[in-house]
Each structure stands twice: as C-alpha cells, then as structure tokens.
Backbone as CSV, one residue per row, in Angstrom:
resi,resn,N_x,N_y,N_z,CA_x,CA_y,CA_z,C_x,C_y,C_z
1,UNK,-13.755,19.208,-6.392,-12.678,18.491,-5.727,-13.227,17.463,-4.725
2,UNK,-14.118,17.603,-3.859,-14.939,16.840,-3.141,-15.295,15.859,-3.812
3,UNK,-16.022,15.917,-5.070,-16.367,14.665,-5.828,-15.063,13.755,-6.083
4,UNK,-13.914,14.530,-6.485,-12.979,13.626,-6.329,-12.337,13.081,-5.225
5,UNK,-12.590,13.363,-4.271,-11.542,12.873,-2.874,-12.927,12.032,-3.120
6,UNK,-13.967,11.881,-2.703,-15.046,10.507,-2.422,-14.872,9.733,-3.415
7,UNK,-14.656,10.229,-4.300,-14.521,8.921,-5.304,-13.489,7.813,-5.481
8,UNK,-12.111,8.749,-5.257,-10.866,8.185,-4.573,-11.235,7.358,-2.947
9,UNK,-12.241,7.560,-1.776,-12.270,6.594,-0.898,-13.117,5.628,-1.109
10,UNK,-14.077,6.036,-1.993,-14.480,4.630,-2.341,-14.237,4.079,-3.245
11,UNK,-12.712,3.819,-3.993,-12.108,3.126,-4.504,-11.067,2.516,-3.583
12,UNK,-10.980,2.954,-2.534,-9.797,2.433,-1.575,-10.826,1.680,-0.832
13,UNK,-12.416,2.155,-0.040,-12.650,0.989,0.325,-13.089,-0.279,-0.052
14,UNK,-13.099,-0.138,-2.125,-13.687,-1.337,-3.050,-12.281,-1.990,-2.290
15,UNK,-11.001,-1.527,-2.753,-9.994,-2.633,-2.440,-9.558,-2.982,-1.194
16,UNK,-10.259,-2.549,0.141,-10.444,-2.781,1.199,-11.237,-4.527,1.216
17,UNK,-12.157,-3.960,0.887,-13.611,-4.842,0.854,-12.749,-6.380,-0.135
18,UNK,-11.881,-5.853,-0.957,-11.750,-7.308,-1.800,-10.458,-7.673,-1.305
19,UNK,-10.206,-7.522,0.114,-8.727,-7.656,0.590,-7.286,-7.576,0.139
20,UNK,-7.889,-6.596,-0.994,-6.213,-6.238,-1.828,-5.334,-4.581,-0.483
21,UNK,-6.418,-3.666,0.213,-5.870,-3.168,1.215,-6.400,-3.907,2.589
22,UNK,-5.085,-4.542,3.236,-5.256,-4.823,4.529,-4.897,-4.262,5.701
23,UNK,-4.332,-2.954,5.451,-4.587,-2.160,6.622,-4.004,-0.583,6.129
24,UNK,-4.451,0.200,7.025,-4.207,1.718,6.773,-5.255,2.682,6.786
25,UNK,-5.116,3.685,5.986,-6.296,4.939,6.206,-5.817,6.211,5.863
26,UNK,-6.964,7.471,6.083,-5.983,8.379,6.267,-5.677,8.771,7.395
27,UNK,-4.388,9.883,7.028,-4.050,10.125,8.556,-5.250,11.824,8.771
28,UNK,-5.813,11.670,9.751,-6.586,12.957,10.196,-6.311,14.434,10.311
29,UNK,-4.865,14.374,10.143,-4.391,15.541,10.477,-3.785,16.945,9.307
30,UNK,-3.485,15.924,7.945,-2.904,16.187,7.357,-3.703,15.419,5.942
31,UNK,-3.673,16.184,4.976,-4.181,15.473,3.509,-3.074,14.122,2.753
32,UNK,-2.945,13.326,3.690,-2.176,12.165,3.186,-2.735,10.780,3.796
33,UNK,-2.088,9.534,2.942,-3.054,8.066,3.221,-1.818,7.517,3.268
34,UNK,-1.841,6.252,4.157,-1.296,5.185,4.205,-1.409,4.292,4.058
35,UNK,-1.452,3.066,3.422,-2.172,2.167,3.571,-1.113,0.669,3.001
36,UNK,-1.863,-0.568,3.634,-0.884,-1.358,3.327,-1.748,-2.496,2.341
37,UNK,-1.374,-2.888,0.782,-1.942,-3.667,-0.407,-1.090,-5.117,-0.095
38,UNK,-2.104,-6.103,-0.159,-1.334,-7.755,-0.254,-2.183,-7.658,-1.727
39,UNK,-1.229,-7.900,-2.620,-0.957,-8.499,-4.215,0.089,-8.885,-4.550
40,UNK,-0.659,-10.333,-5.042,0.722,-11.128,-5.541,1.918,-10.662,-6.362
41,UNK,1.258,-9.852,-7.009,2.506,-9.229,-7.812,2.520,-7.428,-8.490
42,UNK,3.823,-7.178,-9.051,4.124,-6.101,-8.954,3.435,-5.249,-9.483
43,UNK,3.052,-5.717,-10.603,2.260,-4.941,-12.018,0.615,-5.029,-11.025
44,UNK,0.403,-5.808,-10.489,-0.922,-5.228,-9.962,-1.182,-4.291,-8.952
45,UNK,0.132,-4.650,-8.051,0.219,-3.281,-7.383,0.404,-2.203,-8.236
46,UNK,1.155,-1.838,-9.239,0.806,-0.754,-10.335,-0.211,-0.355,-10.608
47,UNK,-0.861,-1.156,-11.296,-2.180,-1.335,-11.553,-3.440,-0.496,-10.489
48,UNK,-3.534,-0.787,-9.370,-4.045,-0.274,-8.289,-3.208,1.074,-7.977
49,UNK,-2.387,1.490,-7.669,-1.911,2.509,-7.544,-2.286,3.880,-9.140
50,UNK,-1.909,3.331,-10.200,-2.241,4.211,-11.276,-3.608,4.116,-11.556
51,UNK,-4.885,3.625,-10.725,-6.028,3.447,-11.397,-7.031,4.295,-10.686
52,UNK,-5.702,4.355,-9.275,-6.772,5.396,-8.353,-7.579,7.147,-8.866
53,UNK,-8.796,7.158,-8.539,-8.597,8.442,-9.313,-8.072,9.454,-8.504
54,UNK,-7.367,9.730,-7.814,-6.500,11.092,-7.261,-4.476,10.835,-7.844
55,UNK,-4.793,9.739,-8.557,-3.409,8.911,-9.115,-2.508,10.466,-10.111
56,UNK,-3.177,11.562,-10.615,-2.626,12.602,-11.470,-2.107,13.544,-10.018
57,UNK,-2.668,13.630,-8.966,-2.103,14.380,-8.253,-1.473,14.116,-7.401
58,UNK,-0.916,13.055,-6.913,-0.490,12.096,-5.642,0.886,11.906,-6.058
59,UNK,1.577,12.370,-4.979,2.984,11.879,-4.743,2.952,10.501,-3.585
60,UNK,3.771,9.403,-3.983,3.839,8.450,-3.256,5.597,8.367,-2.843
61,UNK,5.370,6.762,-1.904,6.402,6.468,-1.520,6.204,5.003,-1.717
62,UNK,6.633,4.109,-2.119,6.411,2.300,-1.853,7.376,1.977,-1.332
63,UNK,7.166,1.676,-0.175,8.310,0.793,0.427,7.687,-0.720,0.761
64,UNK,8.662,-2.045,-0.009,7.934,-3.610,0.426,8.471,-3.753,1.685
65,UNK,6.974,-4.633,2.537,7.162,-5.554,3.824,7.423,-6.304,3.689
66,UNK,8.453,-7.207,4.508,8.568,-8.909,4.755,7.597,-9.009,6.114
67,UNK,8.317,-10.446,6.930,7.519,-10.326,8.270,8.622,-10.184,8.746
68,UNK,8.145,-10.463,10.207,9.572,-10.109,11.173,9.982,-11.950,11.032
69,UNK,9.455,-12.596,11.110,10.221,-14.430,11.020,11.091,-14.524,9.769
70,UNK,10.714,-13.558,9.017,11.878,-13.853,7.541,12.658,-12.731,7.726
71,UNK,12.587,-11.681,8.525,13.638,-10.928,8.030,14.894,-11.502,9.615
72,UNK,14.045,-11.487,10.387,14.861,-12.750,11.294,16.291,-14.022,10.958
73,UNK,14.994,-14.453,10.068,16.251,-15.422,9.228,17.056,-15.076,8.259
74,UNK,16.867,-13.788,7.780,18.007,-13.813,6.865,18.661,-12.735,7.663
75,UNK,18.515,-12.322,8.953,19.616,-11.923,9.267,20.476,-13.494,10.100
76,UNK,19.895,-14.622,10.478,20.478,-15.931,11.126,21.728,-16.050,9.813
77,UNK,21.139,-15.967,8.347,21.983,-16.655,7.416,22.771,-15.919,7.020
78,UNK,22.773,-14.389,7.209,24.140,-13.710,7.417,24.719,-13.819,8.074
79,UNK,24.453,-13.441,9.255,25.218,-14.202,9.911,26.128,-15.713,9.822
80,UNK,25.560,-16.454,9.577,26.195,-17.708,9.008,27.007,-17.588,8.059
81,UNK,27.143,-16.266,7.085,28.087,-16.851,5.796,29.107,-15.878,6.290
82,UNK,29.591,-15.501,6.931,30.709,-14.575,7.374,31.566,-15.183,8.566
C-alpha cells in the first residue's frame, strides 16, 4: 500500500511541477487531498483525475472555481435584469 500512496504523490507532484495542480495538498490529519487543477478543459481534467493511481479507491468531490471579479459581475448583471 505504501508503494501505492508514493506513487500516487508523485504523480500529483509531476502535475504540480507542469502547472496543471496550482494549489493544495494533503490534509495531515486525515487520509484525504485537496487540491486545485487549471486545465483548459473538461476531458483533461478527467483524464488526470482517472489516471491517478489511487483513482480505483478514491471517492471525490469536483466542485468548478470562477474568480471573485466574475462572479462579482454576474451577480452586477442580475441584478440588472430584474
């Protein structure tokens, strides 16, 4: 099992290193990771997520970020259409 958890972080820090994860880790306390992926698109975030090797035992969650300046404005333009 050891061989697999190292093998799983150094696949998270290959996509560290090639700036596909730009921030996160694990958390210390508890056997779970967080982490946050910039890829252009969806299927590669797939891609990275199903390629990990701890990917057969891992329950996830994906939730997408905006920034705070866009989610800003589209609350300005709701505002506006009401």
């Amino acid at each position: 099992m050891l061989t697999l958890l190292r093998s799983d972080l150094e696949y998270k820090v290959r996509l560290q290193k090639e700036g596909k994860i730009v921030g996160g880790g694990p958390f210390l306390d508890v056997g779970a990771v967080c982490y946050i992926l910039d890829v252009p698109t969806v299927e590669e975030m797939g891609e990275i997520l199903f390629s990990s090797p701890l990917n057969p035992w891992t329950s996830r969650e994906v939730h997408p970020l905006g920034t705070f300046a866009d989610t800003l404005e589209g609350f300005k333009e709701m505002a506006g259409n009401h």
